[in-house]
N, C-alpha and C positions, 0 to 999 in steps of 0.2 A: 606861729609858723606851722605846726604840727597840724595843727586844728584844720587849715587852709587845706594842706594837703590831704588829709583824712577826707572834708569834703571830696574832693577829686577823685581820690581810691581807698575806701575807708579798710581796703584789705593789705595798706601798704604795713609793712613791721617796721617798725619805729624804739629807735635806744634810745633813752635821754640820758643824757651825759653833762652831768651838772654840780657847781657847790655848793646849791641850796638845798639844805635837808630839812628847810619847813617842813611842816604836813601838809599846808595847804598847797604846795606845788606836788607833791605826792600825789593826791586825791586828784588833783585836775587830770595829773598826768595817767592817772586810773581810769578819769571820766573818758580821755580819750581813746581808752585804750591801747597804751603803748605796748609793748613783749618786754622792754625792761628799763629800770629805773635806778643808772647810777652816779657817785656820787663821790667828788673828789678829794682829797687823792685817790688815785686809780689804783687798783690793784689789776695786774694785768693778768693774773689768772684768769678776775672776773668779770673781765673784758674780754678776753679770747673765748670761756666757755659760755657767756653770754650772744656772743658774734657768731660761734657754732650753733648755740641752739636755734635761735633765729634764722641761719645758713638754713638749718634741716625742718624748718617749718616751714621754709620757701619750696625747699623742693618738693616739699611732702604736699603741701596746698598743689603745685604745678601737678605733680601726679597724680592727683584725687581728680582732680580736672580731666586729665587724659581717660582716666580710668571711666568717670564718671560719663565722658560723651562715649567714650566706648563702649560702654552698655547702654546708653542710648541708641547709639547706632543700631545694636543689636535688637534689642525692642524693639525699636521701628521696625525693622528688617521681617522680627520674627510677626507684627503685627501686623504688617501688610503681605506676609505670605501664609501663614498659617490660623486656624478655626481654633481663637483660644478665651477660655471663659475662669475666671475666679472664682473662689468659695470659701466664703471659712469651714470651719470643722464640722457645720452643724449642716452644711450644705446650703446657705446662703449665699445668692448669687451676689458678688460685690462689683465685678467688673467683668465686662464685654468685648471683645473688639470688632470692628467695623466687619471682618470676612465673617465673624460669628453672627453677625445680624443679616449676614445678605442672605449665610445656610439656613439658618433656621426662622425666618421670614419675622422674629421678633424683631424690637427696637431695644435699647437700652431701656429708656423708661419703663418697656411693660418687664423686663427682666430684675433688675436691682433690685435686690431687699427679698428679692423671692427664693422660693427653696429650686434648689436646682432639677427638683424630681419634674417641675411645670414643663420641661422642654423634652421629657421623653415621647416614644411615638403609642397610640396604645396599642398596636400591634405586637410589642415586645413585653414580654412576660415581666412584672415589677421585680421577681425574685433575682432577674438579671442586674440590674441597675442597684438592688442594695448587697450583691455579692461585692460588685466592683465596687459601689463606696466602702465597703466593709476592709475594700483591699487596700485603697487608698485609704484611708485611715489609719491603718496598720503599718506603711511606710513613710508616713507621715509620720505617725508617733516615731517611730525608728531613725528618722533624719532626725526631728528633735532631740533625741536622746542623741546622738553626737557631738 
């Protein structure tokens, strides 16, 4: 039965409540991944704080959800209104987005994997452009250290 439904919503939380204490109904019920696995007689302590935990793994999943399109939303939002580019530390372009490719007439492909100095103009003095990463580094390291 478990099994049936697990196809359906394999993110449903499931108790088994049972008085076989084989192992190998254990293990099955492992394979399925149930949240808990008990076993009769009931002790009602470990039925009520079993029935909690899983209460607060439902609403915790629910809200990780909310949370998680809500920063979606915002991404979007900030991807389609604002000129923003990725880097790791060493100034390696990782990511792009769409208004950053229409400003500075590259594509993604010719950007990724490249150092981000490739998109400066040469009009501008280089010593400008490693002060500022020098700056951003420096607050980088400082949020890490948080």
């Amino acid at each position: 039965m478990i099994k049936a439904i697990k196809e359906i919503n394999p993110q449903v939380q499931t108790v088994i409540v049972t008085t076989f204490s084989d192992v190998e109904y254990l293990f099955e019920a492992i394979k399925l991944n149930i949240s808990n696995y008990l076993t009769k007689p009931l002790n009602l302590y470990a039925l009520s704080e079993t029935l909690l935990s899983v209460s607060k793994n439902v609403f915790l999943e629910k809200e990780n959800k909310e949370i998680f399109n809500t920063l979606k939303q915002y991404k979007d939002l900030v991807d389609e209104r604002s000129i923003v580019s990725k880097a790791t530390k060493d100034g390696i372009i990782t990511y792009i987005n769409e208004p950053f490719e229409k400003i500075s007439g590259y594509k993604k492909d010719e950007l990724l994997g490249k150092s981000h100095n490739i998109i400066s103009h040469p009009n501008i003095d280089k010593n400008i452009f490693k002060d500022m990463w020098k700056k951003l580094k420096l607050k980088m390291s400082k949020m890490e250290q948080m």
